[in-house]
N, C-alpha and C positions, 0 to 999 in steps of 0.2 A: 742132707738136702733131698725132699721129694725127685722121682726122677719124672719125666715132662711126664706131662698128663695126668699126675696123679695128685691128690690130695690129701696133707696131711691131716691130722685131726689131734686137736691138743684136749684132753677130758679133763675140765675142771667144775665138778659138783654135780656131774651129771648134764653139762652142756656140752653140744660139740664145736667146737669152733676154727671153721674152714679157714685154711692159710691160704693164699690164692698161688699156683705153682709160681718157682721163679726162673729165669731161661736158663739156658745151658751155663754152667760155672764158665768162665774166662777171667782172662786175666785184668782186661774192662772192666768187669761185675767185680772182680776182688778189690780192684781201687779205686773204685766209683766214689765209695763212702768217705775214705781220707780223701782224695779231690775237693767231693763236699762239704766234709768238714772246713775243708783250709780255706775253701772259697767263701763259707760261712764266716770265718775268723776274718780275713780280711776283708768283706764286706761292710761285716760291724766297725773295724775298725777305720775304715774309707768314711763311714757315715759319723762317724764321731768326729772326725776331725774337719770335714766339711758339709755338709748336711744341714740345711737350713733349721731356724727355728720357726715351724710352721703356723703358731699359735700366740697371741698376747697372752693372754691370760697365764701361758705357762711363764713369761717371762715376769710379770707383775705380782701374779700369787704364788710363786714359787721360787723363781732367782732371785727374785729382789729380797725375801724374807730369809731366803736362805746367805745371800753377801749382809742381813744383818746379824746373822750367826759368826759370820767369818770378822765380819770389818766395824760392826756395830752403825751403820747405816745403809739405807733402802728406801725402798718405797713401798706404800703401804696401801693395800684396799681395805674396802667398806669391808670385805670378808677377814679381814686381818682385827678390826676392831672389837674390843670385849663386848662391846653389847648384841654383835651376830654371832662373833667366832663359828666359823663354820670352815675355816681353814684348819687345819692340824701342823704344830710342830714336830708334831710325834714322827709325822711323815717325812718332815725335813730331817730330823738330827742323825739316822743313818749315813745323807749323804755327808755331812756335815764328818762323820767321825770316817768315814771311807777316806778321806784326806790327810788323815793324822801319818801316817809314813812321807809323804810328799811335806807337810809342812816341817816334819822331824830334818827331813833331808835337809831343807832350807834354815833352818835354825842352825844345827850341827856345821853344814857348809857352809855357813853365814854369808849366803849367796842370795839375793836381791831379785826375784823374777817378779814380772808382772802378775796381777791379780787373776788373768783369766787363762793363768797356769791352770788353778783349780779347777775351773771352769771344763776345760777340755778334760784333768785328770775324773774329772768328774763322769764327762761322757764316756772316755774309753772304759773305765773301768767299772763304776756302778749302774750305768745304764746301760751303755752298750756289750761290755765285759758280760753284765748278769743276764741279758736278753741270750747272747750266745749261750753261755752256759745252761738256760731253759731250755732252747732249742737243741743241744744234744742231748739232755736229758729225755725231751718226747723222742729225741731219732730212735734213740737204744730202747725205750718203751715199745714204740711201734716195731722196732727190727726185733725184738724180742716177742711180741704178741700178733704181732700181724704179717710180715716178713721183710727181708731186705730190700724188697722189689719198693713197698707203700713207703719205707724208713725214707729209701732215696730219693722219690720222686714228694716226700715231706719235705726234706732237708734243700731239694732243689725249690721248690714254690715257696718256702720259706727264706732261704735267702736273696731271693732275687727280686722277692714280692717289694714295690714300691710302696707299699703300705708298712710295709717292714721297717722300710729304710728310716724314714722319718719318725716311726713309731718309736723304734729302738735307741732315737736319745733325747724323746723327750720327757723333761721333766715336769711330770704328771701325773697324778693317781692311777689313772689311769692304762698308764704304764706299768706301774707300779703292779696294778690289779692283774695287766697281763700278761706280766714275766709270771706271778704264782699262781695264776691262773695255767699257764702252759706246765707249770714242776705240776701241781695238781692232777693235771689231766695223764701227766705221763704214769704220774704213781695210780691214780683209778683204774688207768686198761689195765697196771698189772695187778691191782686187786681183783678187777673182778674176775682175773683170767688164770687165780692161784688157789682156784675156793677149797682144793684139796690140802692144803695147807697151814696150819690154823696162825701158825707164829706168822710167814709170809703174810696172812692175810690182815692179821690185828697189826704189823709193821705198814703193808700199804696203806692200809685204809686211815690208819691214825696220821700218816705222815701226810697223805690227801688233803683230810679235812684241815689239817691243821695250816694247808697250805692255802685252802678256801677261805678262813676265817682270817691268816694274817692280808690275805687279796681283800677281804671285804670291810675288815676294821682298820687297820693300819692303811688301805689304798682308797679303795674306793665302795661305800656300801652297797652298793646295787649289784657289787661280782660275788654278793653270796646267794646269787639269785642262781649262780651257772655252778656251785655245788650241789642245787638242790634235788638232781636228780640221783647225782651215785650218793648222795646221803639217804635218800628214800630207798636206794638199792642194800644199800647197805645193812639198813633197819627191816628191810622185807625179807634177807637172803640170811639173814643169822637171829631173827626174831625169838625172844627166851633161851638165847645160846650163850653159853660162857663168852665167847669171841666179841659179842655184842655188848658183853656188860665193860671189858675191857678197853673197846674203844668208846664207849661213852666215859668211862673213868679217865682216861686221858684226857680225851679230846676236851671234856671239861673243865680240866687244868688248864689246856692249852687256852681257852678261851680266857678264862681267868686271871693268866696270867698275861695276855693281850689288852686285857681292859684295862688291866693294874699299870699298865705300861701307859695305855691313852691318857689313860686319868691323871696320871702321875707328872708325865709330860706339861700336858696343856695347861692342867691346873696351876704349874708353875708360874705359865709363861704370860695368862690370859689373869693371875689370882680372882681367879674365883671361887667360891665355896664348893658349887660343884661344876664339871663340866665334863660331857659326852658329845663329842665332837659328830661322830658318825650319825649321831642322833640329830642332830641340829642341820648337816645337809638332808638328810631326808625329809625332815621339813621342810626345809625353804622348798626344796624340789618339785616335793608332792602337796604339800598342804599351805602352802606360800596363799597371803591376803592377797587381797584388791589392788592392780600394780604394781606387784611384784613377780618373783619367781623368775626362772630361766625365758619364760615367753615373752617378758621386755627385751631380751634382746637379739629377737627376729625368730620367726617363725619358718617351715622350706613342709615344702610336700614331700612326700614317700619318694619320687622319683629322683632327690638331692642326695640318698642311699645308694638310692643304683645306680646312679652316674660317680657317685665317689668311688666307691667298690668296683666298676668297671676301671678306673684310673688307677686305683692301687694295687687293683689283681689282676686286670684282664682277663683271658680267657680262666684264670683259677676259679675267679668268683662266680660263673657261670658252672663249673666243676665241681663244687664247692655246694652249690643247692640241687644241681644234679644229684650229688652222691646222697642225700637227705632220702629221696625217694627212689637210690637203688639198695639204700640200706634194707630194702622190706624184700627183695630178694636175694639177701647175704644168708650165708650159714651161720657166718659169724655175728648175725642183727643185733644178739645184747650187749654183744661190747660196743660196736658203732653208736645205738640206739641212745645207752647211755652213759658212755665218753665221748661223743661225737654231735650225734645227730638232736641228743633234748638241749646243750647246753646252747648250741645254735641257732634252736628256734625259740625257743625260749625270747633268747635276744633277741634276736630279729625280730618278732611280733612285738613285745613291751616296748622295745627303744623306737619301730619303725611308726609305732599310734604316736610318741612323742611330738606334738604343733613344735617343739624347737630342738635343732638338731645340730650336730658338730661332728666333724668328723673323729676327732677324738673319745667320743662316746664309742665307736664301734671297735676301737681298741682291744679290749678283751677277747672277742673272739675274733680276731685276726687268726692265735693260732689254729682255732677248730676250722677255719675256712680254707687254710691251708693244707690241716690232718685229713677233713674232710674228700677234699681233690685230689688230695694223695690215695688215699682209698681206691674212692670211685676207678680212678688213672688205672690203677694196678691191677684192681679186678677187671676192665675194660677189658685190658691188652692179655691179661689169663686166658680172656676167656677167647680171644681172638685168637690166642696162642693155642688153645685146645682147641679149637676148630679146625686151625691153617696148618697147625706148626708153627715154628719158630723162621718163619720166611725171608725172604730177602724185602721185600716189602713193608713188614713190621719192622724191621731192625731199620731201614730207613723212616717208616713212618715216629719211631721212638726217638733218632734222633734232629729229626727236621721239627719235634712237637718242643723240646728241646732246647735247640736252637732258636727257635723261635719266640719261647717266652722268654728265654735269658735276653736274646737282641732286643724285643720290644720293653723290657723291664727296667734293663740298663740305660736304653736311652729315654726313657720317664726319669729314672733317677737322677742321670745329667742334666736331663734338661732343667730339673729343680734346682739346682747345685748353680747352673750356669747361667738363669734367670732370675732365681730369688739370693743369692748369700750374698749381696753387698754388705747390706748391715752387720755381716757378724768381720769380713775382711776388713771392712773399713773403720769400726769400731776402734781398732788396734791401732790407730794414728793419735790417740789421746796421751796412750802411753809414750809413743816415741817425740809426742811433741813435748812432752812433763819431763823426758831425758834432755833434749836439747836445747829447752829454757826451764831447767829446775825452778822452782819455785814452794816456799811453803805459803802463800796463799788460797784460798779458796778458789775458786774457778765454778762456773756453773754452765753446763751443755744443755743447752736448751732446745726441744723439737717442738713444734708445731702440728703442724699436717700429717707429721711422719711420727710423732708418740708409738704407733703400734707396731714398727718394725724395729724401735733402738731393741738392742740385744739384751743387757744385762749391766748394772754397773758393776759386776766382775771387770769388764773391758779396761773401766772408768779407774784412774789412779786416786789416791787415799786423799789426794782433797780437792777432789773434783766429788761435783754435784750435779745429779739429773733436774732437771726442773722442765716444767711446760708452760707455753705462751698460749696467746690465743689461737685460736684457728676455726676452722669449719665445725669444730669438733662439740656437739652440744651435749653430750652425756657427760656419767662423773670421772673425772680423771684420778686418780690413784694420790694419794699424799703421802707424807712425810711422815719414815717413823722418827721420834724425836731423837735426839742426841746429846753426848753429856749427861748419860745414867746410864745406868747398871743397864744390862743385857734382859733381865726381869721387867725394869720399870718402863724401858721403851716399849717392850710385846706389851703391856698394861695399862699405860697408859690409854684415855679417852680420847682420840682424833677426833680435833674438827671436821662440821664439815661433812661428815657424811651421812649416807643413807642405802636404802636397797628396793630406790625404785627409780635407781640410774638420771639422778636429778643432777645437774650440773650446779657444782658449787664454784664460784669465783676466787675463792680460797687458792685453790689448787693450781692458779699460773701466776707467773712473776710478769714486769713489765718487760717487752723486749730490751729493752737500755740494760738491764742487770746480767744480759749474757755476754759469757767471754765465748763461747762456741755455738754455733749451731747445725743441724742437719738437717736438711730439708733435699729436695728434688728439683729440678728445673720445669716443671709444669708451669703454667701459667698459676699467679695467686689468685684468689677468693678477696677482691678487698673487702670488700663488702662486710667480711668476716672479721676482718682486722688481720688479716695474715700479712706478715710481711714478705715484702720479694728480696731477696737477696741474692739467689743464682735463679738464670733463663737458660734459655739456649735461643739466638735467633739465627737464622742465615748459616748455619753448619757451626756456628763457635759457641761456646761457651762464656758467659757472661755473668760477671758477680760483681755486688756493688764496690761502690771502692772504700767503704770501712770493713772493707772483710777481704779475708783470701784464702784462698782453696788449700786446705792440709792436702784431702785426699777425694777422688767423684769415681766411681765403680756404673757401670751402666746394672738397670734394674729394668725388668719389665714393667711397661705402662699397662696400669690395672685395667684402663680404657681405652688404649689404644686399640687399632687394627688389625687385627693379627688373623695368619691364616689358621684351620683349627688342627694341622700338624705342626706348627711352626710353637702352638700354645703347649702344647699336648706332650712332643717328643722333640729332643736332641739332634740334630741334623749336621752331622761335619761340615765344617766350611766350603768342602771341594765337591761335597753332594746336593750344595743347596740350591745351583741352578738347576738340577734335574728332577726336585719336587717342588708343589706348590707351600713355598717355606718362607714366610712373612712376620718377623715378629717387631715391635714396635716399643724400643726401650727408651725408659726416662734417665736422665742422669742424677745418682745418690750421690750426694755431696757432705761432706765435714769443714763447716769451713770456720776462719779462725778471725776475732776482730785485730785489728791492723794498732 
């Protein structure tokens, strides 16, 4: 370890590249890092287990198609149909075979557990399990290329980040793109920071790209847009060199054998002659007809980015674009520049011109917006440190900086947790009412108004049925994959009924009379609509009609209600909430059952 004030220097290919000093060794600084890790470990796993699902779409075009892997029914969109296919199985049947010990267990122990066992086994360990595992992967990159000081203030804005929490279990390409997106990035800084090396260097660089390609074919195509810098590094910095010919010989296998795998997959599932799935989202995306594309459904200004990214990093994200423009006064600028700072803007500029925006597009670089403020943070307080010394001062300013994003971070997290997861606790009233009036008949759970918060039919028991009624609701609602065939002929099958320019088809809701369950809110209905009322609330009680009864009602935030903009924003303990202005205004979610 440098001793204060000075500056190590790592020589790779004739660059130098500036470590920022770290403070005096103690015993603090020695177990900072396991601290970090652990609190990392159990973050992931807090957020798997309770942790909203923040997105329909992920629940429609992903759970649903994935419980027809498991159970042989689901629900199916317009993007699930052979004539768009722009969904991929390919994408699903990892999670699908991540299961196979859990379901060996229940075979072997001929033991009975509800469906959305997998569900959660799913979250701890292939989403949230693999998102930790990326995340120590960059820590030991950066504590290796950068120093312990950047590793732990990565590892701390990583797992505390509220954009984290929700990112890391859902199930979305997405995601998908930015767990190998983060293994990617860790293996690039050590490529480019090993050029002395040749075998080190054709191992990082092959295992990078290859990291890039399965993020941008298998996940999502648009995250090989955030290899394209250390790939251009790569071909400029070993150009007519053996080391170059080697990892194009790879790396071309690797692609090869990715496509073979898309192809292989899909073809099965969608039987068509040919199909390139990755190909076909890029279309709809960028080159989508007349009333179509992602712009049918809603358009937000640049500023719907910086208000997301303020909520899910706070002061990081403001850290984060800082570090972009103190990269030009690093020593260290070409590792930043590109593992850092191009795959950043990149993004940023392409996704922030996008007229339609989600917060799950900005998924991918989550991690650089994190490595990024890690950076910046570390050189900051160096360089404060080289000025001041190691003061009394900084060692408070370090941790009240600290303390502070962890307390605001945490109580963003909660406050998600404690305002939105009714739907996925109260879901779990289906199975324990199917235990205490068993039945092999069908059953149909029917929503209305509430279609975009049901969870999953993982929740739903083996012969229960999601279906939709009317409501406010005038776009196209999701169908039926068929049932009673092969696992092939349902994904293949022709669905009624649909389209991709969000047309409401009538097909797609049954008559209120045909449900045995439903789920709705106590807001006031829409008749107009046709919705029906079945739970109010007037005068402080609770109110359901009397061919129906309450399984289970969970309070949930009113989308429209009153609320102050700490009371929407952060978590507030009960014993604190006369001492700030803390207002929030909840509906009641209801399951309720006919009589």
């Amino acid at each position: 370890m440098p001793k204060t004030g000075t500056i190590e220097k790592k020589t790779g290919g004739g660059r130098d590249l500036a470590i920022p000093p770290e403070p005096t060794s103690t015993l603090w600084q020695a177990i900072l890092g396991p601290i970090l890790i652990a609190c990392n470990i159990a973050m992931r796993l807090y957020c798997a287990v309770f942790m909203i699902i923040a997105d329909c779409d992920e629940t429609y075009n992903y759970w649903e198609p994935l419980n027809l892997l498991f159970r042989g029914f689901g629900k199916q969109t317009w993007e699930y149909s052979p004539v768009y296919a722009i969904r991929s199985y390919a994408y699903l049947v990892p999670y699908y075979i991540s299961t196979f010990p859990l379901r060996d267990f229940q075979h072997l122990s001929l033991t009975n557990f509800p469906a959305y066992y997998y569900f959660y086994a799913i979250r701890i360990v292939a989403l949230c399990g693999f998102t930790a595992f990326t995340e120590y992967k960059l820590y030991r990159s950066v504590q290796d290329n950068y120093s312990k000081y950047a590793a732990n203030w990565y590892l701390l804005f990583s797992t505390f980040a509220p954009g984290m929490s929700h990112a890391s279990v859902a199930l979305l390409p997405s995601l998908f793109a930015m767990t190998w997106v983060t293994w990617a990035a860790s293996l690039a800084i050590s490529a480019i920071n090993t050029q002395n090396n040749e075998k080190r260097v054709v191992g990082h660089s092959v295992h990078a790209i290859a990291c890039f390609v399965i993020a941008g074919f298998v996940g999502w195509p648009f995250a090989l847009a955030l290899g394209v810098p250390f790939g251009l590094f790569t071909v400029k910095s070993h150009f007519q060199t053996a080391p170059l010919m080697k990892i194009v010989l790879v790396c071309s296998t690797v692609v090869v054998l990715v496509t073979a795998y898309l192809i292989k997959v899909d073809l099965y599932f969608y039987n068509r002659k040919f199909l390139f799935v990755p190909v076909n989202i890029v279309l709809y995306n960028v080159f989508a007809g007349e009333g179509e594309g992602p712009e049918i459904f809603g358009v937000e200004p640049f500023s719907y980015y910086v208000a997301n990214l303020l909520l899910n990093f706070n002061a990081v994200f403001v850290l984060a674009y800082l570090g972009i423009m103190g990269n030009f006064f690093m020593k260290n600028k070409l590792t930043s520049t590109v593992g850092i700072t191009l795959p950043l803007l990149i993004w940023s500029v392409v996704f922030g011109r996008q007229p339609h925006k989600e917060e799950r597009f900005l998924y991918p670089i989550y991690p650089f917006i994190c490595l990024s403020a890690a950076v910046f943070t570390s050189n900051v307080f160096a360089l404060v440190k080289r000025k001041l010394g190691y003061a009394f001062f900084l060692k408070l300013a370090l941790l009240f900086s600290m303390f502070a994003y962890v307390t605001v971070s945490v109580l963003r997290i909660l406050n998600l947790v404690a305002n939105y997861s009714a739907p996925l606790t109260t879901a779990r009233a289906f199975h324990t009412d199917s235990v205490q009036f068993p039945t092999e008949t069908f059953k149909n759970v029917c929503v209305g108004r509430e279609w975009y918060h049901f969870p999953t039919s993982f929740f739903l028991p083996d012969n229960y049925r999601l279906r939709f009624v009317q409501s406010g609701f005038d776009g196209l609602l999701p169908g039926n994959f068929p049932e009673n065939m092969s696992l092939k002929g349902a994904a293949s099958a022709l669905p009624p009924g649909m389209n991709s320019k969000n047309i409401f088809s009538p097909d797609k809701v049954v008559p209120f009379a045909d449900c045995d369950y439903y789920i709705d809110n106590s807001l006031p209905v829409k008749e107009s609509y046709g919705e029906p009322s079945v739970v109010s609330r007037a005068g402080g009680e609770l109110i359901v009609d009397s061919a129906w009864e309450i399984l289970v009602c969970e309070g949930i935030i009113n989308p429209d209600g009153a609320h102050s903009s700490l009371g929407r924003i952060l978590y507030v303990p009960e014993f604190a909430r006369g001492m700030v202005p803390y207002h929030i205004e909840k509906m009641d979610y209801c399951v309720v059952k006919r009589r």
